[in-house]
Phi, psi and omega in degrees: 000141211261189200257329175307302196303325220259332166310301179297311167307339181266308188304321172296301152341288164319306189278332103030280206282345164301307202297299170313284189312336193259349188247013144251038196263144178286035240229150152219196214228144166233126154230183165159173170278106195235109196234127153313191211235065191176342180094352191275175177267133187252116185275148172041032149286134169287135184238157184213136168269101156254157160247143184302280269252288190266351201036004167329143179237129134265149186220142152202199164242167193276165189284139163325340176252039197009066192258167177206162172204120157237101194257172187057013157315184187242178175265142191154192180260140175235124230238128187242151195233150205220140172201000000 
């Protein structure tokens, strides 16, 4: 293999290999759905995330389909709370 060729692989490689490396990051995602005691859906509830571990709080609200996301945690137990 010539020194051009070996270049153009570690470059190709180089631009490649960050996109592979981000999709082994240590994180995971809470989603759901936040419904009345009827099945309907609750539009703008604050849903809130803590960890058992660290107590770290995340909050956000729900979406018009009364959907949440909490994405990028750390791994752990987490404890969600609805208001």
């Amino acid at each position: 293999m010539t020194f051009r060729a070996l270049l153009l692989t570690a470059c190709i490689l180089g631009i490649l290999m960050p996109g592979v490396c981000l999709g082994q990051l240590p994180v995971g995602t809470i989603t759901g759905v936040v419904r009345d005691s009827t099945g309907g859906v609750i539009a703008g509830a604050q849903v809130t995330a803590v960890s058992r571990t660290t107590r770290q709080v995340r909050t956000t609200t729900t979406g018009e389909r009364g959907e949440y996301s909490f994405p990028a945690l750390l791994p752990g137990e987490y404890d969600v709370s609805v208001e």
